[in-house]
Structure formats: structure tokens, C-alpha cells
N, C-alpha and C positions, 0 to 999 in steps of 0.2 A: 432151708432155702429152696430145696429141688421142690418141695410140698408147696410152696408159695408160688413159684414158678408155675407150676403145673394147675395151681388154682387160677392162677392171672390169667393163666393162657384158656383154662376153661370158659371164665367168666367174659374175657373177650370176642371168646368163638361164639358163644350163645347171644351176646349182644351185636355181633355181625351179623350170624343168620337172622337174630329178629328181625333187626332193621333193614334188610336185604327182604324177607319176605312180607312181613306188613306192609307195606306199601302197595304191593302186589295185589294182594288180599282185599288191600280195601278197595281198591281202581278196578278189579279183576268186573264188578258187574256193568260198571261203562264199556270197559273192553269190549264184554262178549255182545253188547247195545253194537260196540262201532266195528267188530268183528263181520256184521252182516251185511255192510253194504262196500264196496271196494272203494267208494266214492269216498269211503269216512276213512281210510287206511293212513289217510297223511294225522289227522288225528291221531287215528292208534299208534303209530311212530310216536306223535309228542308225548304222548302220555309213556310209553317206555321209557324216552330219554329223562324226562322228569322224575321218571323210578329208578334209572342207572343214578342220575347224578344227586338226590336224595338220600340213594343208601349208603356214596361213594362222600359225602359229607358229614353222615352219623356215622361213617367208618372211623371219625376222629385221626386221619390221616392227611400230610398234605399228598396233594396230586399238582405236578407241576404240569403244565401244558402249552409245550413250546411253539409255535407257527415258526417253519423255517421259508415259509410261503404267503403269497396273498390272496388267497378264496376268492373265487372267481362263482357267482351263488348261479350264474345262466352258463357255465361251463360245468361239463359231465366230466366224473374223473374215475377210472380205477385204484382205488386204495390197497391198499396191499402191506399186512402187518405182519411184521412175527407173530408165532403162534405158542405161546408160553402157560396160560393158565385161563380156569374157566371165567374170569374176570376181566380178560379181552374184552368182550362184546361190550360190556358193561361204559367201560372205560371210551371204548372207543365211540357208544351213543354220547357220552357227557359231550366228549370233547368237538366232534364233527356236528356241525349246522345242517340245516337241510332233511327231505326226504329220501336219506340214503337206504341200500338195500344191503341186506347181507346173502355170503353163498355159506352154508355152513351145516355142519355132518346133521344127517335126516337122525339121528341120538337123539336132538334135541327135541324134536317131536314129541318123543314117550315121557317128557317134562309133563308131572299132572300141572292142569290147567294152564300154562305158559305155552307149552307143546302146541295148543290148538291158534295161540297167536300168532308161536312161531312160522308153520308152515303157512297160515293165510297172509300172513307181514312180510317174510321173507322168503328166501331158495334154498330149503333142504338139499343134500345131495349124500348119498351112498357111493363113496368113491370105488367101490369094491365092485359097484355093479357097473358095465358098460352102457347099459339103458338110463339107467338111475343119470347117470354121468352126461347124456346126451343132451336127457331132459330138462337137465339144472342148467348148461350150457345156451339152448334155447330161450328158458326163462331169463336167463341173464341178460340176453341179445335184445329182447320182449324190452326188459326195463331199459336199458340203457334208450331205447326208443321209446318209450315214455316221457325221459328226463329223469330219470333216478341213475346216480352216481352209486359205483358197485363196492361194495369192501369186501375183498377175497383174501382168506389166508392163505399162501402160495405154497406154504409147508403140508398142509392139509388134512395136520394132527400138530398135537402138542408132544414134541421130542421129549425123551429122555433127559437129557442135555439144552431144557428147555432155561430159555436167557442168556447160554452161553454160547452153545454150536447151533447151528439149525440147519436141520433136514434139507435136501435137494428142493429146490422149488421144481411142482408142477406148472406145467405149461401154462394149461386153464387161463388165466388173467392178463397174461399176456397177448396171447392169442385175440382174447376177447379187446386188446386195447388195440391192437396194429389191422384188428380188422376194421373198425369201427377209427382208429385213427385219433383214439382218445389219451389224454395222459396219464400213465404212472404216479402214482404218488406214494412211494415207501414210507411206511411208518414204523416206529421202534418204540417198544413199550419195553426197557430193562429193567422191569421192576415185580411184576406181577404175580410172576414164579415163587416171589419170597415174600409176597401176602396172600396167597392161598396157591400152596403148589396143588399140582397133580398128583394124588397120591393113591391111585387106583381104587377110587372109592374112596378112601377115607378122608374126612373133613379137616381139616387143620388151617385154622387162621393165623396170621401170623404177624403182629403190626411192622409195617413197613413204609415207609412214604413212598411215593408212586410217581411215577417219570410217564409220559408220551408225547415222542417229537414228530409232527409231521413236515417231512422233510419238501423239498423244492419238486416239481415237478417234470419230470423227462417224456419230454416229446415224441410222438412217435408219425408225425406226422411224414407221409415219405417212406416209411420204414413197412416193409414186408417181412413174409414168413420166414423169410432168408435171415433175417435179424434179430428173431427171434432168441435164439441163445445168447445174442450179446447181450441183449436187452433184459433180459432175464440174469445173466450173472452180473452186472451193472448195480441191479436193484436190490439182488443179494450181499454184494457188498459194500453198500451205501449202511445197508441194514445190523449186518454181521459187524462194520468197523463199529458202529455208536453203540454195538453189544459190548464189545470188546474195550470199551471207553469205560464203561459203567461194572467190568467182570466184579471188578477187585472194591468196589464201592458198597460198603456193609452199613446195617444200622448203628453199629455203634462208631461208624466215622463217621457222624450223619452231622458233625458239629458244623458241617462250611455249608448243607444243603437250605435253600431257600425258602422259609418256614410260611409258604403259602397253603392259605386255606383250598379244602377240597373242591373248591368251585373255584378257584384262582387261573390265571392264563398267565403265561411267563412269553 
């Protein structure tokens, strides 16, 4: 049984990365067409999201995708998600409309051929470097004045204790909403840790259905730098409790879950 086990699980993971990279592959020479002009960027966004939600379909899992709010599509929002596994970003293009932006670790750069989307699409950041730190801060400022709503992970890495405990949130996203005067929107993804954890390099897929709720949105209109901490632990645990909902929920209790298809909306 462990030899059977251990083939399923083989056969799974190489049928996840195919269908996670082919798509890529084959789109990849449009990309680098709509990579050159900045005017074509809201393009290259739909063509990622078509690639998140494509591979997150031949993943042969459901993905529930709750709305605890109503999208407001001429309203800017800061999003703000737990930080669990490298299938966040993925997830979170399926499910969010719009030409949103991501802040996320300058790692993904040295991605061959993605790398070079990433940084012209979105806002690297080197949280270690104080410049690095400024510069992503700036850019963030840049889009939000554009009309691009930001999705910042607040943790700033993927914890140890990822989907159960999470990390201190960084200021960063905050800051940027009480400056600017824009709403909050915490979102919880409790799943994604346990279909492809972090395992410091090494690959492991793992079938699991897939949860992400975006929750209601909190105001910060009014609200200064002074409010900052409240406003920050608020959104912590708005986040932390629907972790906390979901700790004790395995695949093999999975008999009462919602057998919605990976493009489904709950």
C-alpha cells in the first residue's frame, strides 16, 4: 500500500506541475509581445489570471470561493491575505476581477521566464533591504493612483506554522490604506498549505480542496497613523479566527465539503 501511495502521489505531482507549466509555455510568447508596451499590462494580467485559473481546474480539485462582500469594480481596495504556500498568488488571480497588483518577495524574479513578468506586472520587494523596502512602498503609492487595487501579504513570508498561526503583520499595507484612505479587505485562504506546502525546496503535491474567503471590508476612512495598530490587529484577527475554523478540517472529513468545480464561486 505505502508503494501505491507513494506512486499516486508521484503521478499527481508530475500531472500538477505539467498542467501548472504548459500553459505558461505555451502563452509565454504573447506575454513577452505584451511585456513591451505598459499600455498592454492590463492584457498580460488576463492572460496570468487565465493561466492561475486553468491550472487550478486540471488540478482536479474543488476551490470554493466565498464573497463575504460586494465588489465595488470603480472602488480601490487593499487586500490583504494570509501567507501559506506558493499557490497563494495563483488562487488569489482566479478568484479577484480586475486589474489588480501584487507586492511580493523580489525571489520571484529569478523565476526562469515568469521572473521577467513578474517584475514588469507587479512590485517585487527585498524586505531585508531598507531601499528595496521604500522603493516597493512608492510603487505601491504609483498604482494605487493609477486605479490598481493592491494585494499585500501582511506576514511577509510564508510561516512555519503556515494555515495555523501567522506571523506578526507588517505595517506596509496598512499604512498604504490610512494614507490613501482606502479599504481593507482581509482574506483567508485555509487550504493551500496542504496542496502544496513549503517544504524548502522540495516539491510535494498533495490533493486537497481549496477554500478562499474574501471577507467584508473595513474602513479606514477618518482613521490616521495613530490607528494604525488597531487596525492592523482587527484584520489579524478577522483572519487568524476563519484559520482557526478550518485547523481541525482534514481530507478525509472532507464528506460535508461543497463538491464545487475549480472555477465555482460559493
Amino acid at each position: 500500500m505505502k508503494a501505491v501511495k507513494y506512486l499516486s502521489h508521484r503521478i499527481y505531482t508530475t500531472w500538477c506541475v505539467t498542467c501548472f507549466v504548459l500553459p505558461f509555455v505555451v502563452t509565454y510568447p504573447l506575454q513577452a509581445v505584451l511585456m513591451r508596451r505598459k499600455k498592454w499590462y492590463s492584457q498580460l494580467h488576463n492572460i496570468n489570471r487565465l493561466w492561475s485559473s486553468s491550472a487550478l481546474r486540471l488540478f482536479l480539485t474543488p476551490l470554493a470561493v466565498e464573497w463575504r462582500m460586494k465588489l465595488d469594480r470603480k472602488q480601490r481596495y487593499i487586500f490583504t491575505p494570509n501567507h501559506s504556500s506558493y499557490l497563494d498568488i495563483p488562487v488569489v488571480l482566479h478568484a479577484i476581477p480586475g486589474f489588480i497588483n501584487f507586492v511580493g518577495k523580489a525571489d520571484l524574479c529569478k523565476v526562469p521566464l515568469w521572473g521577467k513578468v513578474y517584475e514588469k506586472l507587479y512590485i517585487p520587494v527585498d524586505r531585508k533591504s531598507p531601499i528595496s523596502s521604500a522603493k516597493s512602498y512608492l510603487k505601491s503609492l504609483k498604482s494605487l493612483e493609477e486605479g490598481r487595487s493592491l494585494v499585500i501579504f501582511p506576514e511577509g513570508t510564508i510561516p512555519k506554522s503556515a494555515g495555523e498561526h501567522m506571523l506578526a503583520f507588517k505595517d506596509g499595507p496598512f499604512k498604504l490604506a490610512i494614507e490613501k484612505q482606502l479599504p481593507v479587505v482581509p482574506i483567508t485562504m485555509p487550504y493551500n498549505q496542504r496542496f502544496l506546502p513549503d517544504l524548502d525546496g522540495k516539491l510535494k503535491v498533495r490533493w486537497h480542496p481549496l477554500k478562499i474567503i474574501i471577507h467584508e471590508p473595513i474602513e479606514t476612512k477618518g482613521l490616521t497613523l495613530a490607528d494604525l495598530p488597531q487596525l492592523k490587529e482587527q484584520v489579524f484577527q478577522i483572519i487568524q479566527s476563519e484559520l482557526n475554523k478550518h485547523t481541525k478540517v482534514h481530507v478525509n472529513r472532507y464528506s460535508d465539503y461543497p463538491q464545487n468545480s475549480a472555477l465555482s464561486k460559493a
